[in-house]
MARTIKOL-825054 format. One record per residue (C-alpha): x, y, z; residue in three letters. Coordinates in steps of 0.5 Angstrom, whole numbers. Last residue first. Layout:
SITE     c1     c2     c3  res
SITE      X      Y      Z  Ala
...
end
This chain:
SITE     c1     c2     c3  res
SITE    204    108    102  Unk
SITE    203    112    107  Unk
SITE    203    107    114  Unk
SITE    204    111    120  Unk
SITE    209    108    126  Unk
SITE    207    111    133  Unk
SITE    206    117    138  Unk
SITE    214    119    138  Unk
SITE    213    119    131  Unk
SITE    215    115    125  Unk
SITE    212    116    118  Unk
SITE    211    109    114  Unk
SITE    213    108    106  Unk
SITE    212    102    102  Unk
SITE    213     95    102  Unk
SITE    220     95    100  Unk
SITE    221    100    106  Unk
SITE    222    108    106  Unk
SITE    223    111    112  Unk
SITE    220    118    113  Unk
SITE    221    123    120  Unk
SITE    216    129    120  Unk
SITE    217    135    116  Unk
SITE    216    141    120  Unk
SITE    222    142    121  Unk
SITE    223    143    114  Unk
SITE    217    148    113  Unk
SITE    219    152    118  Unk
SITE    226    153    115  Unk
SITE    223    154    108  Unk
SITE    222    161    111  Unk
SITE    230    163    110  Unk
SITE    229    164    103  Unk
SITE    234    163     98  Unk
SITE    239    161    103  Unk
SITE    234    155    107  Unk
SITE    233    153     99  Unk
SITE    240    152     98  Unk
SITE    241    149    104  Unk
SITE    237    144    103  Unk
SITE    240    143     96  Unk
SITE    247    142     98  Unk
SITE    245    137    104  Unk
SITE    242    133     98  Unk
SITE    248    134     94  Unk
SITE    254    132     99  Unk
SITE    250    126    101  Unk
SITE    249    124     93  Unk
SITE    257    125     92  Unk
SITE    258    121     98  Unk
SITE    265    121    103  Unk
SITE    259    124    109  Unk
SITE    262    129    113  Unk
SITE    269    129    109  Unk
SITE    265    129    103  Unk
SITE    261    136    107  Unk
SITE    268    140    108  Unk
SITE    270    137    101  Unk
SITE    263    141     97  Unk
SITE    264    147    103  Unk
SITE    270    149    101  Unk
SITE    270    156    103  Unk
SITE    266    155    109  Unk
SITE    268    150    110  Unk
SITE    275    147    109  Unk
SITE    275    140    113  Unk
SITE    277    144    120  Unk
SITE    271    149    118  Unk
SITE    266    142    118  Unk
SITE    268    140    124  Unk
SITE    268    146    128  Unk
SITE    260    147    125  Unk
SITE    259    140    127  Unk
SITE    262    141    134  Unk
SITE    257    147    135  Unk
SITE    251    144    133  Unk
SITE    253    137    137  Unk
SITE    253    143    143  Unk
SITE    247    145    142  Unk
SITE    243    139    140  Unk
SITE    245    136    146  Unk
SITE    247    128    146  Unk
SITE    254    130    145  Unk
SITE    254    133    151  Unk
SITE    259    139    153  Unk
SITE    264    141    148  Unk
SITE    266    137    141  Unk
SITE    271    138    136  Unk
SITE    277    132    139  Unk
SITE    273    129    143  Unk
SITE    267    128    139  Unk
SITE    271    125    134  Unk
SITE    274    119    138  Unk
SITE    266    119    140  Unk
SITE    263    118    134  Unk
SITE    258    123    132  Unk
SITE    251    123    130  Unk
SITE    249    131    129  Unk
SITE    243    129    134  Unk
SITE    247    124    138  Unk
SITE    250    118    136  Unk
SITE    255    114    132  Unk
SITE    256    107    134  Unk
SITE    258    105    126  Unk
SITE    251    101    126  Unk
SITE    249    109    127  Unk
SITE    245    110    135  Unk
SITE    238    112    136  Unk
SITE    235    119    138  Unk
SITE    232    121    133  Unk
SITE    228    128    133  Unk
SITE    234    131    133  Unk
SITE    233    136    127  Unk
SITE    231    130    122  Unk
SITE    237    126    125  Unk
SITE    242    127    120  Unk
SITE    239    130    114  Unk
SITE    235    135    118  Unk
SITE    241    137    123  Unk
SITE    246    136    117  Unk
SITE    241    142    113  Unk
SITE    240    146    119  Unk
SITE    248    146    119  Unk
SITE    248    148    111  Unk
SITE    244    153    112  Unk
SITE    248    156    119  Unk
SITE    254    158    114  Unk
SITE    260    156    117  Unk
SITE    264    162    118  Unk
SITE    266    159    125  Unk
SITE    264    162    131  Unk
SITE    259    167    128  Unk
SITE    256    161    124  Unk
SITE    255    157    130  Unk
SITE    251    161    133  Unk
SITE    247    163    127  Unk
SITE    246    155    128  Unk
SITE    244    155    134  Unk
SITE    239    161    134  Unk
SITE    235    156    129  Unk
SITE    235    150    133  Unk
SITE    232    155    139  Unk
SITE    227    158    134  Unk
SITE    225    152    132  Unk
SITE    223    149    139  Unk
SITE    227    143    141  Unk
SITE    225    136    137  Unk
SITE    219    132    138  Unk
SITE    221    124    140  Unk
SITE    223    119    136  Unk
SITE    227    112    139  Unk
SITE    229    108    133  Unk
SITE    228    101    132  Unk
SITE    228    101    123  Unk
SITE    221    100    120  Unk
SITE    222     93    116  Unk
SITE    224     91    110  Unk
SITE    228     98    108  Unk
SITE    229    101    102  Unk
SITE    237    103     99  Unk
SITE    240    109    102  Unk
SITE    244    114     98  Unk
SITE    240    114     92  Unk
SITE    234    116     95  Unk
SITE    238    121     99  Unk
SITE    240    124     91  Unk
SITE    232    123     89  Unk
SITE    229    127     96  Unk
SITE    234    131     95  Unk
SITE    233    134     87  Unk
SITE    226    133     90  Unk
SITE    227    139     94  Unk
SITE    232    143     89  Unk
SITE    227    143     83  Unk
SITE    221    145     89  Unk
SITE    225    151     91  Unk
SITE    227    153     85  Unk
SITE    220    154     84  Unk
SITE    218    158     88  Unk
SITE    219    165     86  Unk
SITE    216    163     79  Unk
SITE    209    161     82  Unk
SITE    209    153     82  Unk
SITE    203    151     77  Unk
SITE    207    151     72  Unk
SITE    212    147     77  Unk
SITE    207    141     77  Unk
SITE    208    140     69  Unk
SITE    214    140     69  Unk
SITE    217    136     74  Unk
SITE    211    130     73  Unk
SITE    218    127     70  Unk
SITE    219    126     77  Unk
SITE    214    121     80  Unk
SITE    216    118     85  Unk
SITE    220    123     88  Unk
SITE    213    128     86  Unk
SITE    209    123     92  Unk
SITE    215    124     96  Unk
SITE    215    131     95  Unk
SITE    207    132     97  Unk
SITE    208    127    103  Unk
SITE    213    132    106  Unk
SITE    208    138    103  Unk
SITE    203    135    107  Unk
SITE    206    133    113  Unk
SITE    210    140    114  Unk
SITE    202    143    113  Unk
SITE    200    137    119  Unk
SITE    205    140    123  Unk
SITE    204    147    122  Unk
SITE    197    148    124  Unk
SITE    197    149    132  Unk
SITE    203    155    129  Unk
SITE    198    158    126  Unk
SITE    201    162    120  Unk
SITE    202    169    120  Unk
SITE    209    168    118  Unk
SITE    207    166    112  Unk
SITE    213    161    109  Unk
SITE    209    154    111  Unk
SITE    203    157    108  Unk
SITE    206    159    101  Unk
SITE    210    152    100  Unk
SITE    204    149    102  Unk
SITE    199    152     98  Unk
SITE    205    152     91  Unk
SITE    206    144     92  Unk
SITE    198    143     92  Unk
SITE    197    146     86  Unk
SITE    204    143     82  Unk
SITE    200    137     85  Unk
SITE    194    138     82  Unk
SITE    198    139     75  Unk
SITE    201    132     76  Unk
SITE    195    127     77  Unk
SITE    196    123     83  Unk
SITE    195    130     89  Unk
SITE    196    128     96  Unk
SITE    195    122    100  Unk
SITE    189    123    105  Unk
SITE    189    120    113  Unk
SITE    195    115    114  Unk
SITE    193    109    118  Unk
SITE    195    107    125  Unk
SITE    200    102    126  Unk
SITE    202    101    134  Unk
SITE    209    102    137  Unk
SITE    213     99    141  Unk
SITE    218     97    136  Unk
SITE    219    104    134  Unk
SITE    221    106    142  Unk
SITE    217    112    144  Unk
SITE    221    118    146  Unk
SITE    219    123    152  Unk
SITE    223    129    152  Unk
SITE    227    132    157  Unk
SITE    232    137    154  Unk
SITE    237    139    160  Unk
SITE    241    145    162  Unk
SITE    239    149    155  Unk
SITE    246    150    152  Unk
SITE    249    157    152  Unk
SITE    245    164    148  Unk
SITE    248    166    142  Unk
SITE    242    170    140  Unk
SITE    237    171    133  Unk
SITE    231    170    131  Unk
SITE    227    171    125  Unk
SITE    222    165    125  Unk
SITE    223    161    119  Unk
SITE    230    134    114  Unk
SITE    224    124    109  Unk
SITE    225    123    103  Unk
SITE    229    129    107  Unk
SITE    228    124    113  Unk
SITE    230    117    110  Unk
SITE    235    116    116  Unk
SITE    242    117    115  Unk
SITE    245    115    122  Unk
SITE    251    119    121  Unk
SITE    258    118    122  Unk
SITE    262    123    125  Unk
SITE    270    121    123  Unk
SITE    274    118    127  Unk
SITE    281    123    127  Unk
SITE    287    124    122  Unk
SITE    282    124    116  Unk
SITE    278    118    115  Unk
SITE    272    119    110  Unk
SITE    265    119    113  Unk
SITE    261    112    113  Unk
SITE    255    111    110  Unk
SITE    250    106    114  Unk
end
């Protein structure tokens, strides 16, 4: 479990699944916090294991299609909204299958149409900095997951915190990803942090109002957090005094990046579901199950 460097307050302390390896609706509001988000979560430990429907692409050339698909569909605004799961999983899958193959880089990205390509550069840079960061696991970890607030509602959040603070709302829907997969994991940090932005509670108390549970009110204490430590100027040491890792400081980077290039990639990111990399493989946590891909 990364630790956060200590400044004169316990810092946040994130739960650092695999999401981005397991991380838009034009919308705009500042509306307060939602009264109460009930959302039914199913236990890990609970939960059957059903097998995985198609990998993607093994050869590098097929995957370089297949990247481009997505990533364009995920970016329609006419896209079926009933849709945009499945294409989430499949772009999702699609960078894990390049992650374990990076020297298919060139190759795929010729197949990747030029507006698109950073965008695919800086996805399996995360995925590679994240890989980095948090070694495999022997086992699915007990996490309770349930489905996420509604897209639009996240993305109004982040522009609210923005307007508060200068912080840019990219790199606070990057943290949410990183972190908790924007909310969909509702378990505590072996540090004992918790909540969507995953805090420990002398920090909360200090940047926090309201419900450190609320993805609302987390968004906005990390925001304060993070303009407290240098953001939005200093974004780089903002995000070390997040998470003291130069490959944490990275990943988020590269989402956010993405997410600044073309706000659009935010629907593909949320639809992304929640991977954990074992030693045997990689299994996708739902609120319905654990799914084994590899």
């Amino acid at each position: 479990m990364a630790k956060h460097l200590r400044n004169t307050l316990p810092p946040v302390r994130p739960l650092l699944p695999a999401v981005a390896l397991a991380g838009l609706l034009a919308c705009s509001g500042t509306g307060g916090p939602p009264a109460s988000h009930p959302r039914p979560a199913t236990t890990v430990n609970e939960a059957a294991v059903t097998t995985a429907p198609e990998p993607p692409a093994s050869e590098p050339g097929a995957l370089g299609d297949q990247l481009a698909a997505l990533e364009a569909a995920l970016r329609d605004p006419a896209a079926p909204q009933a849709g945009l799961p499945a294409l989430g999983r499949a772009e999702l899958l699609a960078y894990r299958r390049l992650a374990h193959h990076p020297d298919w880089l060139p190759v795929a990205l010729a197949r990747v149409p030029g507006a698109t390509q950073e965008a695919v550069r800086r996805n399996l840079a995360a995925q590679l900095e994240l890989e980095a960061l948090t070694p495999p696991r022997t086992s699915p970890p007990p996490w309770q997951v349930a489905p996420p607030l509604a897209a639009a509602d996240l993305l109004s959040f982040y522009r609210e915190a923005e307007a508060a603070t200068g912080v840019s709302w990219a790199y606070l829907a990057a943290i949410h990803f990183v972190e908790t997969n924007m909310g969909r994991i509702h378990s505590p940090s072996t540090a004992g942090a918790v909540g969507p932005m995953q805090f420990l509670p002398a920090t909360w108390a200090a940047y926090g109002h309201g419900d450190i549970h609320n993805d609302h009110d987390a968004i906005q204490a990390a925001a304060r957090y993070l303009k407290a430590n240098g953001a939005p100027a200093a974004m780089d040491r903002a995000l070390f005094r997040y998470n003291p890792s130069q490959h944490y400081v990275r990943a988020v980077t590269a989402y956010a990046q993405v997410l600044l290039a073309d706000e659009r990639a935010y629907t593909g990111y949320y639809n992304w579901p929640v991977l954990v990399r074992l030693t045997s493989g990689e299994v996708i946590i739902s609120e319905t199950g654990v799914q084994i891909v590899v």
